[in-house]
SERO-4910 file (N, C-alpha, C, O; in steps of 0.05 Angstrom, whole numbers):
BEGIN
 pado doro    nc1    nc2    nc3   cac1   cac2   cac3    cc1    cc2    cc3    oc1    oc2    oc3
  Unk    A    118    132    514    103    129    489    120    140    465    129    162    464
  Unk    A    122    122    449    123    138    421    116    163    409     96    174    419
  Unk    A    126    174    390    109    196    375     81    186    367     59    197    370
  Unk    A     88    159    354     61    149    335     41    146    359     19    158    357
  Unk    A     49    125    392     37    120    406      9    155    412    -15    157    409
  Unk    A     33    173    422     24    193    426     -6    204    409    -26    212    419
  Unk    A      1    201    382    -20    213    359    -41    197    363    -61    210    369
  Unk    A    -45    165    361    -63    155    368    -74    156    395    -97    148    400
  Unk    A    -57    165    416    -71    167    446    -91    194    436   -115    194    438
  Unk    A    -77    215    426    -91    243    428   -125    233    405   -146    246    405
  Unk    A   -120    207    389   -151    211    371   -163    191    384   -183    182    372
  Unk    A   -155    178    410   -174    154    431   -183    175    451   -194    165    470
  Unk    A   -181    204    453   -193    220    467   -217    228    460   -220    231    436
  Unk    A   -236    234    474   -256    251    459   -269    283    446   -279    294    426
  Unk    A   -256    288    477   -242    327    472   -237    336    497   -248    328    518
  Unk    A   -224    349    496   -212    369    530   -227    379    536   -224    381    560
  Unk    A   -250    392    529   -274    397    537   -292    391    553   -304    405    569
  Unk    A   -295    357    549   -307    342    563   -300    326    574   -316    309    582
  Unk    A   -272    324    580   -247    300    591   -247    310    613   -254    333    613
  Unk    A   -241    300    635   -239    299    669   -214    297    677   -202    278    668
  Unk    A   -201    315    695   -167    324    701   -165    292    707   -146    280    698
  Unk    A   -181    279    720   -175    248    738   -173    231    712   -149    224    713
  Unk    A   -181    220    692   -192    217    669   -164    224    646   -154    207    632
  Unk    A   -158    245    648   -128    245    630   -113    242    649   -101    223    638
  Unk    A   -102    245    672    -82    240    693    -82    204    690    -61    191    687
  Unk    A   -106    193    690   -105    159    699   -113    146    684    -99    130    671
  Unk    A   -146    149    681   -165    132    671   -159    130    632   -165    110    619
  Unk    A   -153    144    625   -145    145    597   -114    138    590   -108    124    571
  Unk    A   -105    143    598    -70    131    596    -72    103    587    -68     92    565
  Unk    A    -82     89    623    -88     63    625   -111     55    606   -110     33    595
  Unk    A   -132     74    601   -154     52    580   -129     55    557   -123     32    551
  Unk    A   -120     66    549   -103     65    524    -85     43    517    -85     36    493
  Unk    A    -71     32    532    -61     13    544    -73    -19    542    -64    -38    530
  Unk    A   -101    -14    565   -117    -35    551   -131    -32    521   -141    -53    513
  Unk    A   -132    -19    510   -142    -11    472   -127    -20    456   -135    -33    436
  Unk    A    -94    -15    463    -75    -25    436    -71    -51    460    -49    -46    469
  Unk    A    -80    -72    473    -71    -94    478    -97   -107    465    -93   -127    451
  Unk    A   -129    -95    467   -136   -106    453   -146    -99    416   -162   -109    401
  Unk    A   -135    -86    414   -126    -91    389   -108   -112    379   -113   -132    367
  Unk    A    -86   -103    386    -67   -130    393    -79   -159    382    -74   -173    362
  Unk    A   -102   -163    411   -105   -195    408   -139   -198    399   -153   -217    406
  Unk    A   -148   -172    381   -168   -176    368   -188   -173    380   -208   -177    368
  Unk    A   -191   -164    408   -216   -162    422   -230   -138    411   -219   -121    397
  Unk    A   -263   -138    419   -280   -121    411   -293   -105    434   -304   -113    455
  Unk    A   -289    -78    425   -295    -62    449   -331    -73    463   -342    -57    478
  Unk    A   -342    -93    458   -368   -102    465   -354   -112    481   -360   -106    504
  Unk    A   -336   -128    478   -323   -154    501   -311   -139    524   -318   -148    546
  Unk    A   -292   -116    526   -286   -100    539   -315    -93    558   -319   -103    580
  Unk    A   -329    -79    546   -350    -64    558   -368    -89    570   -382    -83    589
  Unk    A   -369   -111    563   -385   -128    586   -369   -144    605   -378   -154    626
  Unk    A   -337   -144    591   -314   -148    620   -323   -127    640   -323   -139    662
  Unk    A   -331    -99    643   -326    -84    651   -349    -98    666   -342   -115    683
  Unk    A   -376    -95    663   -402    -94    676   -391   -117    699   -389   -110    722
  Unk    A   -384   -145    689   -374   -166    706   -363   -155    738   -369   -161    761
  Unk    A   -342   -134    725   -329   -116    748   -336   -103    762   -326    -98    784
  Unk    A   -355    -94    751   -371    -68    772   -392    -81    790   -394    -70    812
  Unk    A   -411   -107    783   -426   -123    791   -408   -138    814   -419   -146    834
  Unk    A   -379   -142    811   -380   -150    833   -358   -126    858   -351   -139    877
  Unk    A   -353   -110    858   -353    -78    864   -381    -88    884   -376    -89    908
  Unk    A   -405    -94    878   -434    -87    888   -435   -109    906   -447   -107    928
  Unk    A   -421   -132    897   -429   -153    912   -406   -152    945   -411   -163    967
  Unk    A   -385   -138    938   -370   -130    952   -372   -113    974   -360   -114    996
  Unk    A   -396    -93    964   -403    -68    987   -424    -85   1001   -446    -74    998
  Unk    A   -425   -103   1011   -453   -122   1027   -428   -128   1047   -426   -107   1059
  Unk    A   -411   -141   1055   -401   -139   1078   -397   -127   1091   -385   -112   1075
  Unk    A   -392   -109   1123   -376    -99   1135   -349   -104   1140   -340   -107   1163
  Unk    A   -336   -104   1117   -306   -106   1127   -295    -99   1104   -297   -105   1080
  Unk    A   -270    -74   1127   -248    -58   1109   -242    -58   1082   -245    -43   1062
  Unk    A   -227    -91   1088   -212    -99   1074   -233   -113   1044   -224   -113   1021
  Unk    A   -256   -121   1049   -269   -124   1025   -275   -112   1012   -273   -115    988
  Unk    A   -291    -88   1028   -290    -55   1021   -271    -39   1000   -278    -22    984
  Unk    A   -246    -48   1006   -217    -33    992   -221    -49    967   -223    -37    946
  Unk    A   -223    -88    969   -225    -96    940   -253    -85    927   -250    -90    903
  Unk    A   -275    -72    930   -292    -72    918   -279    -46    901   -278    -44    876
  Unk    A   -271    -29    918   -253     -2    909   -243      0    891   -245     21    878
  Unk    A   -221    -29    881   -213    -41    867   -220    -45    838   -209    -41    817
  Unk    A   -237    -53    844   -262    -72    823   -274    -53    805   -277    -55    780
  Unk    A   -280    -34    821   -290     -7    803   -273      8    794   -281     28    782
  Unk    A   -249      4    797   -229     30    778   -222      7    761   -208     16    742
  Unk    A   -225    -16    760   -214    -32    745   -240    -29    724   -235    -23    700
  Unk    A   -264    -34    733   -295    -28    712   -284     -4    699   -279     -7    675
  Unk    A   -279     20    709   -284     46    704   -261     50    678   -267     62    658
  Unk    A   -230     33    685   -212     29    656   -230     11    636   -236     20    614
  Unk    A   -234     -5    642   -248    -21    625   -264      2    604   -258      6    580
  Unk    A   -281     12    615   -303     32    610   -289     48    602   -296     48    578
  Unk    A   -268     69    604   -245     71    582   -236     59    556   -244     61    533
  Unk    A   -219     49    568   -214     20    548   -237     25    516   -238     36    494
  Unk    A   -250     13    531   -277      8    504   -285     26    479   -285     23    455
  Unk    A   -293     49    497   -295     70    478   -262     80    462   -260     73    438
  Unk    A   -243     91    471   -221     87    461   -205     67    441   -186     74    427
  Unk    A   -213     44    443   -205     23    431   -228     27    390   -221     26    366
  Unk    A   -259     33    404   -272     33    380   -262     55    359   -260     53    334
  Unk    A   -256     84    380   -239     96    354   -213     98    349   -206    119    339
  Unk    A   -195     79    354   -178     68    341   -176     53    324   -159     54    307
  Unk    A   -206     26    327   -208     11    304   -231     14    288   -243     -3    275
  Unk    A   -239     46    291   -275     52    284   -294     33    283   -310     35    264
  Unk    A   -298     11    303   -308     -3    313   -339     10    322   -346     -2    343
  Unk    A   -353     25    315   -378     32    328   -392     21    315   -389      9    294
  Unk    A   -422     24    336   -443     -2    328   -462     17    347   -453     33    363
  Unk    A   -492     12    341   -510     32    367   -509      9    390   -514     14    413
  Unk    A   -501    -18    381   -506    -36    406   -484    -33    427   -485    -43    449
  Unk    A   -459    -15    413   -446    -13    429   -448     21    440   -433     33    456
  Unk    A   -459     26    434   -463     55    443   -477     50    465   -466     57    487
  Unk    A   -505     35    465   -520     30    486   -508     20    515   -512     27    538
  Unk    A   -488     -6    500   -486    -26    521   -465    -10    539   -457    -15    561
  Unk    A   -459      7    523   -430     28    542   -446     43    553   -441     42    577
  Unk    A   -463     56    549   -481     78    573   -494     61    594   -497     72    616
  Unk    A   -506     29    590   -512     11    611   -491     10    626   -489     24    647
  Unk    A   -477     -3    619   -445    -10    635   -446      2    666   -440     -9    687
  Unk    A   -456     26    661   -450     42    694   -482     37    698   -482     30    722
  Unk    A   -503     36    693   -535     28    710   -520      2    715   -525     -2    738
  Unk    A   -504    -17    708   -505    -38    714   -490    -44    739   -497    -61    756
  Unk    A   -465    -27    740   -445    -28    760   -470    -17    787   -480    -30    805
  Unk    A   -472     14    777   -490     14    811   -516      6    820   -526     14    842
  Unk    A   -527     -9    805   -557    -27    814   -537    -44    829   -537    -39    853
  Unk    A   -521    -61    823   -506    -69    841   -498    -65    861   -500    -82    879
  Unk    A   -483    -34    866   -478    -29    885   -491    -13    910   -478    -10    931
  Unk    A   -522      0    904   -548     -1    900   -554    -21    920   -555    -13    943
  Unk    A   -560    -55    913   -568    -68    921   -545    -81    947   -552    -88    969
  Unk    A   -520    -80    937   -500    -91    967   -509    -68    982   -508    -75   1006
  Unk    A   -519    -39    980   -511    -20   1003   -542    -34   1019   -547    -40   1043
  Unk    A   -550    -36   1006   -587    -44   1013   -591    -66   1035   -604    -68   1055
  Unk    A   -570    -82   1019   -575   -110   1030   -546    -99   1064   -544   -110   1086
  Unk    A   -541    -91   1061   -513    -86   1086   -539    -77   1102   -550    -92   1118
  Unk    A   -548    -48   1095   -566    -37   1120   -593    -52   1119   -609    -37   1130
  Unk    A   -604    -74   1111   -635    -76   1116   -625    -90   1148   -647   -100   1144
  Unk    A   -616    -99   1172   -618   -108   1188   -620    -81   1211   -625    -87   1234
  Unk    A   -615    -53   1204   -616    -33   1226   -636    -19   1209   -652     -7   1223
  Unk    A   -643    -16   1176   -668      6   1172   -686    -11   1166   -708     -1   1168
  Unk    A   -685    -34   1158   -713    -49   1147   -717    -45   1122   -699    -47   1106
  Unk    A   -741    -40   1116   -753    -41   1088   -746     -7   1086   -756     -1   1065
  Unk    A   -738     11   1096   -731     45   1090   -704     47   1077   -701     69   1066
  Unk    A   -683     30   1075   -668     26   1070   -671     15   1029   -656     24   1013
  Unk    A   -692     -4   1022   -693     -9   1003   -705     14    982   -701     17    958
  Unk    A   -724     30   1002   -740     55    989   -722     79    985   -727     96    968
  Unk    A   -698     81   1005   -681     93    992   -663     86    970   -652    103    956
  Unk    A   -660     60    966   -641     47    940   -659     64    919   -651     86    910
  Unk    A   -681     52    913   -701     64    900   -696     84    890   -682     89    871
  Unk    A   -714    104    907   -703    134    901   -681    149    890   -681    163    869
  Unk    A   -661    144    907   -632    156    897   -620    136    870   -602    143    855
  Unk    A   -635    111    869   -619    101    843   -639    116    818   -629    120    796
  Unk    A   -666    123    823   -669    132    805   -664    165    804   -665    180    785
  Unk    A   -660    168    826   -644    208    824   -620    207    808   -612    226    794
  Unk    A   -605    178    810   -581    176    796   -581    173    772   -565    188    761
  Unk    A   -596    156    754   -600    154    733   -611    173    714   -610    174    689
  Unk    A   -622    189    731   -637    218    723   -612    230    719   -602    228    697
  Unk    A   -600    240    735   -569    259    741   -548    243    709   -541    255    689
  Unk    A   -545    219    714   -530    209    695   -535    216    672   -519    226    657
  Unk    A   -570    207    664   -578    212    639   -567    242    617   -558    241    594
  Unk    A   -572    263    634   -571    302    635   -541    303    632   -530    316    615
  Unk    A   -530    289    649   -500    296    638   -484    285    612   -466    295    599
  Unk    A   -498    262    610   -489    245    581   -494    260    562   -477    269    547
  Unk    A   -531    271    559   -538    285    547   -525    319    538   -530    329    517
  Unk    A   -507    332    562   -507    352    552   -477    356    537   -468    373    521
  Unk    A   -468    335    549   -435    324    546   -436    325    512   -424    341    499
  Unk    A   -457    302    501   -463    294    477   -464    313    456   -453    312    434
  Unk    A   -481    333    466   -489    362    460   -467    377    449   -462    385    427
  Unk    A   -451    378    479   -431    399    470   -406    390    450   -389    406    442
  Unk    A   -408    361    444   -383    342    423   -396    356    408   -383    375    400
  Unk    A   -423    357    396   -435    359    371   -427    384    359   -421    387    335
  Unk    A   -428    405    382   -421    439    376   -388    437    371   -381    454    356
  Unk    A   -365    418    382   -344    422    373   -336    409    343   -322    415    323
  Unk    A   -360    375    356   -339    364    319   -356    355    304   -348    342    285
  Unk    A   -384    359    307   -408    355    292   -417    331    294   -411    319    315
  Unk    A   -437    311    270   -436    290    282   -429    260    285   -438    241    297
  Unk    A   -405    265    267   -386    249    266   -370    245    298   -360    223    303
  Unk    A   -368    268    316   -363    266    335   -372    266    354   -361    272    374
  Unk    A   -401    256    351   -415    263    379   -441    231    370   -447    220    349
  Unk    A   -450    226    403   -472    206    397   -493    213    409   -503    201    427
  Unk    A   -506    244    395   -527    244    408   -549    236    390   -546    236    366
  Unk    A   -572    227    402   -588    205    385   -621    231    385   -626    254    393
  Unk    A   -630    215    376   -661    230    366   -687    211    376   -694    192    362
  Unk    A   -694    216    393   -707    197    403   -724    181    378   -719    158    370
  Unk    A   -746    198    368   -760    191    346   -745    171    329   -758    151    320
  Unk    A   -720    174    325   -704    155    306   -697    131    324   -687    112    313
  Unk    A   -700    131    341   -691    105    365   -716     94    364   -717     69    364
  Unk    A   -742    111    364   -762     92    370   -781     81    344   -798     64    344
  Unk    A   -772     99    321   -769     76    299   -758     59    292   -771     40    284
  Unk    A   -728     57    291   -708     35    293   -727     11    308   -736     -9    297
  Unk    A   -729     19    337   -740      2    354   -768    -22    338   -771    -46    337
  Unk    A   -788      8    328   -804    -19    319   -797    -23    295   -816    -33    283
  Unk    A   -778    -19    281   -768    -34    257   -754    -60    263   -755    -77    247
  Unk    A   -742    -63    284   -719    -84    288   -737   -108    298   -749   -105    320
  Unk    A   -741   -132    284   -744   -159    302   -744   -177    320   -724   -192    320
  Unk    A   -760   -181    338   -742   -191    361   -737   -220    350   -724   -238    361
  Unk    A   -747   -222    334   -742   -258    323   -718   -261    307   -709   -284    304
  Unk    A   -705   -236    293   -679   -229    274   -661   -231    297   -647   -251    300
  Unk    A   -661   -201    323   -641   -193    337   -658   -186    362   -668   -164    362
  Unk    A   -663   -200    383   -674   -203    403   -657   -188    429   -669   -182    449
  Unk    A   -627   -184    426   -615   -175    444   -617   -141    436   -619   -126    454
  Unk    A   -615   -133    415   -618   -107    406   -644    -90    417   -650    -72    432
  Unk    A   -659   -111    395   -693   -110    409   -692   -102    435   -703    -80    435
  Unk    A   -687   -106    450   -691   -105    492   -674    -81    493   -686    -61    500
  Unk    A   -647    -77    489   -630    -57    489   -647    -20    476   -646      2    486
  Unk    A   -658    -29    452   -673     -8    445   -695      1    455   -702     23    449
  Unk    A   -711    -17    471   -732     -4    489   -727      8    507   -738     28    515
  Unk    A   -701     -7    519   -698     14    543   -682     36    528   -699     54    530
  Unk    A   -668     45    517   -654     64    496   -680     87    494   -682    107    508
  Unk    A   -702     76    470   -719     88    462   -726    104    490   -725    128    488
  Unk    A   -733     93    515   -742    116    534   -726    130    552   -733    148    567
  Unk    A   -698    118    547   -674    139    555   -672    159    538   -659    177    549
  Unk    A   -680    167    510   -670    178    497   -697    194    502   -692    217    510
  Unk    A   -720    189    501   -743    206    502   -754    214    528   -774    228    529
  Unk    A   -735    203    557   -741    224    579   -706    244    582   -698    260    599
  Unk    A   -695    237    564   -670    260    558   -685    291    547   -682    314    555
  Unk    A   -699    283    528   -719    303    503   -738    309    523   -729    331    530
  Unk    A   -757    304    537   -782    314    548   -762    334    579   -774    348    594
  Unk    A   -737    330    579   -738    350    603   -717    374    592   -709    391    608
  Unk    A   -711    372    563   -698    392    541   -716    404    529   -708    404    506
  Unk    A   -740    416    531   -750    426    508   -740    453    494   -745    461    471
  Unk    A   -727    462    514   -717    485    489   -693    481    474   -689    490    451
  Unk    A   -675    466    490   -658    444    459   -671    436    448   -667    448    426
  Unk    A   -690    419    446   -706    408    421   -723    436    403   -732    436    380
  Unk    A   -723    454    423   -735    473    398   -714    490    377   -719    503    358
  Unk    A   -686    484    389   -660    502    384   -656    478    367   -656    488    344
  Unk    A   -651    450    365   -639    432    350   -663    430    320   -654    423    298
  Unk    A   -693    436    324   -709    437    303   -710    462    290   -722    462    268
  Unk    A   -702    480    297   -692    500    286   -665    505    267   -664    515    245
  Unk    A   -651    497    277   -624    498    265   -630    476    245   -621    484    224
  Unk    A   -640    452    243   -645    436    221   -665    452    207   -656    453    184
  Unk    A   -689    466    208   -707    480    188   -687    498    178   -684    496    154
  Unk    A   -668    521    194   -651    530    175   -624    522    150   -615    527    127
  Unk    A   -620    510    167   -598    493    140   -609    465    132   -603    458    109
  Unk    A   -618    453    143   -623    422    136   -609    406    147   -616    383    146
  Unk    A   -586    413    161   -568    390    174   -568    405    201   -576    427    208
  Unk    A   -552    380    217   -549    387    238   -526    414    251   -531    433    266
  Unk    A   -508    409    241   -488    425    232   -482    441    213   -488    431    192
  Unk    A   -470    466    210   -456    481    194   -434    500    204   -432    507    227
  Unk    A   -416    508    178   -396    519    189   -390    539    189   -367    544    199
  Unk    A   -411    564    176   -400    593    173   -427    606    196   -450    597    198
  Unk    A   -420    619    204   -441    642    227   -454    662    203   -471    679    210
  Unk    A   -450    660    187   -460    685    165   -479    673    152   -491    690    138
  Unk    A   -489    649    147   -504    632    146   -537    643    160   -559    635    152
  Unk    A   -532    660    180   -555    665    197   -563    694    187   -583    704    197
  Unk    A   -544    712    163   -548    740    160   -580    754    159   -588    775    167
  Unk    A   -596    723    141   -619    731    129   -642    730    146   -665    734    138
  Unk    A   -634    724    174   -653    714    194   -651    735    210   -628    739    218
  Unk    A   -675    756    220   -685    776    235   -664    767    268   -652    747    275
  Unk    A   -668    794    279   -647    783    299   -612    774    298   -600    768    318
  Unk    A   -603    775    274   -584    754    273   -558    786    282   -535    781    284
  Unk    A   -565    808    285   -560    831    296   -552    829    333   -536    841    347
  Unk    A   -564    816    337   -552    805    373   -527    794    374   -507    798    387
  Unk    A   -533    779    358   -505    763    360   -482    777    360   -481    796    345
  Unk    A   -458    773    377   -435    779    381   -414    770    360   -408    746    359
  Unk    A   -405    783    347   -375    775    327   -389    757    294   -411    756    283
  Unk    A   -371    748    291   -374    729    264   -358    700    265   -345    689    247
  Unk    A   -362    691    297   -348    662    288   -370    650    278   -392    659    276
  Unk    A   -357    620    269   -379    598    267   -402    591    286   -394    587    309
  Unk    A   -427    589    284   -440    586    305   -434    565    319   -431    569    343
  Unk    A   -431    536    309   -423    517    328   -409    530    350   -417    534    373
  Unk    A   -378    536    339   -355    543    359   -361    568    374   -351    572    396
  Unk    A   -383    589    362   -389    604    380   -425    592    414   -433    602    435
  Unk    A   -433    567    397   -454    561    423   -436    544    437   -442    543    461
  Unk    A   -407    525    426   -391    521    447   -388    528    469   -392    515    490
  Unk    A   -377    565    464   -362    573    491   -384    582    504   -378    594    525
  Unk    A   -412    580    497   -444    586    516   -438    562    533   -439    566    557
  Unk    A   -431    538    526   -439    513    535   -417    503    552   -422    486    569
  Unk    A   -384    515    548   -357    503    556   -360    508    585   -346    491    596
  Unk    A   -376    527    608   -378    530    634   -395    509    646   -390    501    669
  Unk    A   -417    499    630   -430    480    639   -417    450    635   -433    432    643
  Unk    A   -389    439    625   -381    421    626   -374    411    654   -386    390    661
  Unk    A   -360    419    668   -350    417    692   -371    405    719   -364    389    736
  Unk    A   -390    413    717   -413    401    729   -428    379    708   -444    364    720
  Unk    A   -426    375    680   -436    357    674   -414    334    684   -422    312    692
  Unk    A   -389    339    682   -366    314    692   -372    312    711   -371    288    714
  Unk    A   -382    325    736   -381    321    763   -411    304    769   -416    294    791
  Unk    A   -427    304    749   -447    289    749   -435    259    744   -450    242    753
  Unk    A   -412    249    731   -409    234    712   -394    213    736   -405    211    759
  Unk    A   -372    199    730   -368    175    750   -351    180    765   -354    167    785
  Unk    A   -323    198    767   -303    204    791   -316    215    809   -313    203    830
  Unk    A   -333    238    812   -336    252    837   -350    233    858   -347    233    883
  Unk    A   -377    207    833   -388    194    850   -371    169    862   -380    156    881
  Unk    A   -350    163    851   -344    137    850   -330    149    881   -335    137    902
  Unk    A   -307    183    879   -298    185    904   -305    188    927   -290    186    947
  Unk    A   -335    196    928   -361    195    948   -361    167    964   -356    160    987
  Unk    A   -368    152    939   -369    129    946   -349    112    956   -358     95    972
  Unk    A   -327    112    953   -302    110    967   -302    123    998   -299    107   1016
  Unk    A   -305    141   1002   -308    159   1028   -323    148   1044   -313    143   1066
  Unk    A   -349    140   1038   -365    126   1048   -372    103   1054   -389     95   1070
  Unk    A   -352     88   1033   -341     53   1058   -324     61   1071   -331     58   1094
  Unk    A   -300     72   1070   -283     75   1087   -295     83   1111   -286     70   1130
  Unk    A   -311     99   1118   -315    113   1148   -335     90   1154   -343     91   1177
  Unk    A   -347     68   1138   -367     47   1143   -388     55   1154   -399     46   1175
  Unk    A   -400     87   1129   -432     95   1132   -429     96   1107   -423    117   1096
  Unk    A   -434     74   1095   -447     72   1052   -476     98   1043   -484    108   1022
  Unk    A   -486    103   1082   -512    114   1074   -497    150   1071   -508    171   1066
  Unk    A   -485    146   1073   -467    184   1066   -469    177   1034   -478    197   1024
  Unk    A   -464    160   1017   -466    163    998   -495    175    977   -494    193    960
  Unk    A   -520    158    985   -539    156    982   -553    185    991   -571    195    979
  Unk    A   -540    195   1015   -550    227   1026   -536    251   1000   -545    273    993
  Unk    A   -513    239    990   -494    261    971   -510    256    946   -500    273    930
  Unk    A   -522    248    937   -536    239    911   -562    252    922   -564    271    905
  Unk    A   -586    255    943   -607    268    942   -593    295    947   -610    312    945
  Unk    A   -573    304    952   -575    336    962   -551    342    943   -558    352    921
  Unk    A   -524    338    945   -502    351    928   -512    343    903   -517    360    886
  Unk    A   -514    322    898   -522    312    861   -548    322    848   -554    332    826
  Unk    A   -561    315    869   -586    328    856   -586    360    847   -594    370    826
  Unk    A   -574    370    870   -575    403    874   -558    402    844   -574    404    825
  Unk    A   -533    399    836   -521    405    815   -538    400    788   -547    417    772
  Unk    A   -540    371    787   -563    366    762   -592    389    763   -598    393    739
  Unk    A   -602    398    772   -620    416    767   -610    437    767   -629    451    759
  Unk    A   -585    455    773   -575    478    769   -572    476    740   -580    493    724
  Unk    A   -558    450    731   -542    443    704   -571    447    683   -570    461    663
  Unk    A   -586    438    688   -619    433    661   -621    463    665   -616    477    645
  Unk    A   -629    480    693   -643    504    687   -625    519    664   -633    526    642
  Unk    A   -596    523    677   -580    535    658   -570    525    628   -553    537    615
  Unk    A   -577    510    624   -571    498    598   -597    514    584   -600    531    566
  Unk    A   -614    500    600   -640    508    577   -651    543    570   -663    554    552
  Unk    A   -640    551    595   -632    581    599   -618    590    567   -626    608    551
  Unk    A   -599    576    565   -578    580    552   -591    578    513   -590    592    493
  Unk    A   -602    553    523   -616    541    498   -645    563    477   -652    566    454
  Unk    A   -654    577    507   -676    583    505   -670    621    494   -687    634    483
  Unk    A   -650    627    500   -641    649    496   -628    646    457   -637    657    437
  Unk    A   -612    632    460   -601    624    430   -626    623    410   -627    638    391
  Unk    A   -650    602    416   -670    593    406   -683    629    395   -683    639    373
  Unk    A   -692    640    420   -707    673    413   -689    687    395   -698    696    374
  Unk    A   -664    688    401   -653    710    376   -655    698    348   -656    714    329
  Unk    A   -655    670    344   -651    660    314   -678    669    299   -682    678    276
  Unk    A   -701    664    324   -729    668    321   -739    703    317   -760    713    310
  Unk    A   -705    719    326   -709    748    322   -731    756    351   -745    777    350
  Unk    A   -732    743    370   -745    748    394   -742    767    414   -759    777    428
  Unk    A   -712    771    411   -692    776    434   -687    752    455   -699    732    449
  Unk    A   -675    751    472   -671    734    492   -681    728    524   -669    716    541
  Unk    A   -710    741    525   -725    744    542   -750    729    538   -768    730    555
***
């Protein structure tokens, strides 16, 4: 790479914070790669991001055989989705290309890849479990989507505490679900559908945060924005005596929040995608589906208690409570 190459790889990142050792080692290099090619030839990270879904859908169609070797291409298919899914976002802030339709259609991208793959594992075992086999798709796809949701969410969170919200996409439900019934389905009919399901992604994110939402309506009653940048800002507020030092509060609820990244990535798509890998290869897909009710699950609910733990403690001292 170039010097110049270099500067623009480091602003197609999002932050080291929330970047994945697998993720800067591979998956970002290469989406980078695909970003300045399509830049290059004018593509739009929308086109990217529904190349990608194409990929992952057939990744799904792939895990329905018993055999190795189809198995390895489905393997395939999904690191190729997963650059893609790189790609996209990287490419938009290179050409500040954002849009909420592309915000959305990039958090689908992966419900879309594993309903897919979801349904090949389903369709492989219904001839030895029957119909128990589809009740587990069920289940664990929605344990997954739950797990996924909490990590996007807290991921989002913690951009917000480093670069405010120019750098972060976390949304407000209330504002999604006005948008929602403001928008036409007779104007923009594809948006329309995209925002309903949005609107209740975004509002079963909020109903299992409530003490972020009481820490995020707080911090807006005190300053009015979402952000600010001096910690001394809080002098006139009872309690504000707990607090440790005089950084900025953002950068100081950061390093509350920088231990809980690591398990929000591990919620996110390598640890599952390498599960899932493991588990065609030994040709039991259902090891995957068992690591999602017990390892995934178990982490995603360690991840909410302690966050909100975290949330709920911050929330009492601003309130002059203490942290109990």
């Amino acid at each position: 790479m170039t010097e110049a190459d270099k500067i623009q790889y480091r602003a197609s990142l999002k932050h080291p914070d929330v970047e994945e050792p697998i993720d800067l080692w591979f998956y970002r290099p290469v989406g980078f790669r695909v970003a300045l090619l399509g830049r290059r030839f004018g593509w739009t990270p929308n086109q990217i991001t529904i190349a990608s879904i194409f990929l992952g859908i057939g990744c799904g169609i792939l895990c329905y055989p018993q055999d190795l070797w189809l198995n390895l291409l489905a393997i395939v298919l999904l690191i190729l989705a997963d650059i893609g899914d790189s790609a996209d976002g990287q490419l938009a802030r290179l050409t500040h290309q954002y849009s909420q339709l592309g915000r959305i259609l990039d958090g689908a991208a992966g419900d879309f890849w594993f309903a897919a793959i979801y349904i090949g594992i389903a369709l492989r075992l219904t001839p030895e479990w029957g119909i128990w086999c589809w009740i587990m798709a069920i289940v664990t796809g929605a344990c997954h989507a739950q797990q996924a949701a909490m990590a996007d969410y807290y991921r989002q969170f913690h951009l917000l505490c480093v670069k405010g919200k120019q750098g972060s996409e976390l949304d407000d439900a209330k504002a999604v679900a006005r948008q929602y019934s403001e928008t036409k389905f007779s104007v923009n009919p594809v948006l329309k559908v995209f925002l309903w399901f949005y609107r209740n992604y975004t509002a079963g994110q909020e109903r299992l945060t409530p003490w972020l939402q009481k820490l995020r309506k707080e911090v807006k009653e005190v300053e009015g924005v979402e952000r600010f940048e001096e910690f001394e800002g809080f002098e006139r507020f009872e309690g504000f005596e707990r607090f440790e030092g005089f950084e900025g509060f953002w950068q100081w609820l950061r390093k509350k929040s920088l231990p809980l990244m690591p398990i929000a990535n591990a919620l996110t798509f390598n640890c599952r995608a390498i599960t899932l890998f493991i588990a065609l290869m030994l040709g039991m897909p259902w090891l995957y589906w068992a690591a999602e009710l017990t390892l995934f699950n178990a982490l995603c609910i360690y991840m909410v208690r302690r966050h909100e733990a975290m949330c709920r403690e911050v929330y009492c001292r601003l309130k002059g409570q203490g942290g109990r």
